[in-house]
Every structure is written in structure tokens, then in C-alpha cells.
C-alpha positions as CSV (number, residue, x, y, z in Angstrom):
1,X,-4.0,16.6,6.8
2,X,-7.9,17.1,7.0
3,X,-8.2,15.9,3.1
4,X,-6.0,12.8,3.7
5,X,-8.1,11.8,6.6
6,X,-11.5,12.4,4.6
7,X,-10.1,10.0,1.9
8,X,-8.7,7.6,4.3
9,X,-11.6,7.5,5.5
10,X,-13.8,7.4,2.8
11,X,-12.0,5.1,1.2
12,X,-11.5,2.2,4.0
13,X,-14.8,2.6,5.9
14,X,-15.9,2.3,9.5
15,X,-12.8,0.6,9.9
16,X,-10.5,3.0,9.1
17,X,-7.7,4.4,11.9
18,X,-8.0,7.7,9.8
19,X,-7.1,9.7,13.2
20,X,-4.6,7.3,14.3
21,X,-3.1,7.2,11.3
22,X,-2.5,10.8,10.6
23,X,-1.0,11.3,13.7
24,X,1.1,8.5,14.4
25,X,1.5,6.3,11.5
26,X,2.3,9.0,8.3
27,X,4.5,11.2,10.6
28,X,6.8,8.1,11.5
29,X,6.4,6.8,7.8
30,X,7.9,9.9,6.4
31,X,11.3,9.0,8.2
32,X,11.8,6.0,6.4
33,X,14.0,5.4,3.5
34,X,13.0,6.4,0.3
35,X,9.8,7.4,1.3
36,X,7.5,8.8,-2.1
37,X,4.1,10.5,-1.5
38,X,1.8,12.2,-3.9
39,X,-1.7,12.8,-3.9
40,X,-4.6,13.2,-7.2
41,X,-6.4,16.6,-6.9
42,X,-8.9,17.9,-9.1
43,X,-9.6,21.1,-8.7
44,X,-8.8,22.0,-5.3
45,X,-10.1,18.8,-3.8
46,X,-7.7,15.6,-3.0
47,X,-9.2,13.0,-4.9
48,X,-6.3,9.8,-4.0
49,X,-3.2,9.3,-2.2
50,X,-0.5,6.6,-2.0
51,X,2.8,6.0,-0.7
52,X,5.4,4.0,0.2
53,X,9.2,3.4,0.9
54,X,12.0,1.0,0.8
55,X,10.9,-1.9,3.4
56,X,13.3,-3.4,5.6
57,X,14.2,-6.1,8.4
58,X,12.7,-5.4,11.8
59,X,10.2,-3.1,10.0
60,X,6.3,-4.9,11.6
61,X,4.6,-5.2,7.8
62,X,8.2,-6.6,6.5
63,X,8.5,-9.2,9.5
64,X,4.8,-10.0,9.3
65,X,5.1,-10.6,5.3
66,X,8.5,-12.7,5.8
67,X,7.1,-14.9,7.9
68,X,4.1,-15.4,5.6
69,X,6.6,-16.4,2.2
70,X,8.4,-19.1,0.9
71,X,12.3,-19.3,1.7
72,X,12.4,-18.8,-2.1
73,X,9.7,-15.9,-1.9
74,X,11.8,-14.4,0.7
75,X,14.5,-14.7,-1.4
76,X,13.2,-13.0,-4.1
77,X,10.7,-10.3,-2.7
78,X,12.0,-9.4,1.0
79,X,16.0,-10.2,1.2
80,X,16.6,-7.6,-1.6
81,X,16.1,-3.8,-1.0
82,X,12.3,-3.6,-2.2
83,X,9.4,-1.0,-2.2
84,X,6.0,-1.2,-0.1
85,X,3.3,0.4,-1.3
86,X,2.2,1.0,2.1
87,X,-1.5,3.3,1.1
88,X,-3.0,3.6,-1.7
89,X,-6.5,5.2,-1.7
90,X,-9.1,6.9,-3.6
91,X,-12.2,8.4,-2.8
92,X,-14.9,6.5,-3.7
93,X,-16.7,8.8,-6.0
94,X,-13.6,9.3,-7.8
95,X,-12.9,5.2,-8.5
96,X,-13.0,3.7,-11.8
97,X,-11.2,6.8,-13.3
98,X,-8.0,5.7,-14.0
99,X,-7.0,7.9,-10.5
100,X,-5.5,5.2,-8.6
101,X,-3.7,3.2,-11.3
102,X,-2.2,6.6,-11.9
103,X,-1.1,7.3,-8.4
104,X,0.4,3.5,-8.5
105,X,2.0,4.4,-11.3
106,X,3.7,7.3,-10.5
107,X,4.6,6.0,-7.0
108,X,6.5,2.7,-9.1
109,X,8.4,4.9,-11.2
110,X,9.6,7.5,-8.2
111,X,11.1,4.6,-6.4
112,X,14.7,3.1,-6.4
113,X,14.5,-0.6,-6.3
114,X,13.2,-3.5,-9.3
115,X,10.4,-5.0,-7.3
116,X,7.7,-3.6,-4.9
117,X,5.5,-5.2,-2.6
118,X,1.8,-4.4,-0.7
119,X,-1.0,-6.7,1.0
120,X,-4.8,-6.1,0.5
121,X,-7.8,-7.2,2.4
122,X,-8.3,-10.8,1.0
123,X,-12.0,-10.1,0.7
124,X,-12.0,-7.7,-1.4
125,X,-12.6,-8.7,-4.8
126,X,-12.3,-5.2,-6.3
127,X,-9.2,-4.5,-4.6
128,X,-7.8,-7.7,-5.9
129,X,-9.0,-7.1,-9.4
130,X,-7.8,-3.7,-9.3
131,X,-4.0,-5.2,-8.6
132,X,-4.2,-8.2,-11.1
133,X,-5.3,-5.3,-13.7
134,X,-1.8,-3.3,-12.8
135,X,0.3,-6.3,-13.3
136,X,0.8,-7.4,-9.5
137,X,0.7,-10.6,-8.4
138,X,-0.8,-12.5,-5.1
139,X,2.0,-14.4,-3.3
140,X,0.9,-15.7,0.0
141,X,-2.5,-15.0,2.4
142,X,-0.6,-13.3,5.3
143,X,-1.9,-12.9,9.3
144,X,-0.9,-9.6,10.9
145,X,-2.6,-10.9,13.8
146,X,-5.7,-10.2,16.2
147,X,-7.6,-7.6,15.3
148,X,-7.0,-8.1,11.8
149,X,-9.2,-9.4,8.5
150,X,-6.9,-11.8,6.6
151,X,-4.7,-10.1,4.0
152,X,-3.0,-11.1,1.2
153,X,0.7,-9.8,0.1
154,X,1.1,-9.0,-3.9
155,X,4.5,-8.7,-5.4
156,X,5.2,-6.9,-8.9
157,X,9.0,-6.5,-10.4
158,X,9.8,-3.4,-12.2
């Protein structure tokens, strides 16, 4: 759990919840349906992570993103089953490599369902770029309220 924290970390700055995270936030994650984690190494070192699972009503990302979409968008991205890439995250050191398009991959084809969702901070060009790159597309800007940089939700069907 050390590693993931260090990437976390690394990866999402000052900001990040890394501690939080590991001990709240992954453990309950791992209950949910269809959950899929892998991690990058190389060598002995953890490099990348992601993960995600089927997202569902009453779920606080899937409520926050439904009330961010179109009744169509809704339609289409949140009313049928769907997967949320909920982290996806690479050390910095290691980006550029082909490590987290892999991971993104790999977590799309380990998945049940034909469409898969995730949000990224707004402001961040290389995230967004990374994304457009992988064949995902923005939908809405979406609040998850106080506390929190504006986001924007991506869809991609499978």
C-alpha cells in the first residue's frame, strides 16, 4: 500500500488525499461491482495504477456526474450499467511511456459493460490531451462541490 500511496502521490501533488485514500477510499472501492485493479511495475518498483468498477445510482461520483449530463447523456452514459475509471496514475518519471495508455487499456478490456466513464481536472491540459489521444471524449464540465477544482466527465464506448 506504501507504493500506491507514493504514486498517488506523486502523481496528483500537494493535493493529493494519498493517506485518506488508502485507507478509506480503495478498501470500500474494492466492494463494488466489477471492481478491476492492476498496477505497471518495472522491475520491482510500481510505476502506474488504475481502476475502476461498474458505477451505479446512489453511488456520490455517479449522482454528481448525472446531474451534470443531458437527459439524453444520461440516457446514454449513466442509465445503462457502465464502467468508471475511477484512478488512473503514473508516476511522473515514468509518463510519456506508453505506461498509462497501457493500464487504460487493460482496465477497458477487463471490464463487463460497452461504455466507460471518468472526470479529469479541467485544467489540465495534459490530462485532457492524454484522454482525447485514447479515444475518450469530454461530455459536460461537472461540480463535485466545495473544496473541489472544476472537473470535467469523459465518456468512451467500447
Amino acid at each position: 500500500m506504501r507504493e500506491l500511496r507514493e504514486v498517488h502521490r506523486s502523481a496528483l501533488g500537494a493535493g493529493a488525499l494519498s493517506d485518506e485514500w488508502a485507507a478509506n477510499r480503495l478498501p470500500a472501492h474494492t466492494e463494488r461491482a466489477d471492481f478491476v485493479f492492476l498496477a505497471a511495475r518495472e522491475g520491482d518498483e510500481i510505476v502506474g495504477f488504475g481502476y475502476g468498477y461498474t458505477g451505479g445510482a446512489g453511488q456520490w461520483w455517479t449522482e454528481h456526474v448525472a446531474r451534470s449530463l443531458t437527459a439524453a447523456q444520461r440516457e446514454e452514459w449513466i442509465e445503462p450499467p457502465h464502467f468508471e475509471i475511477v484512478e488512473l496514475h503514473v508516476r511522473p518519471s515514468r509518463q510519456r511511456r506508453g505506461v498509462g495508455s497501457a493500464l487504460l487499456a487493460q482496465l477497458l478490456t477487463r471490464q463487463p459493460h460497452d461504455r466507460a466513464l471518468l472526470s479529469t481536472q479541467a485544467g489540465s491540459r495534459k490530462a485532457r490531451s492524454f484522454y482525447a489521444k485514447n479515444g475518450w471524449s469530454e461530455l459536460a464540465s461537472v461540480d463535485f462541490g466545495p473544496g473541489y477544482p472544476p472537473y470535467l466527465v469523459l465518456g468512451k464506448h467500447i
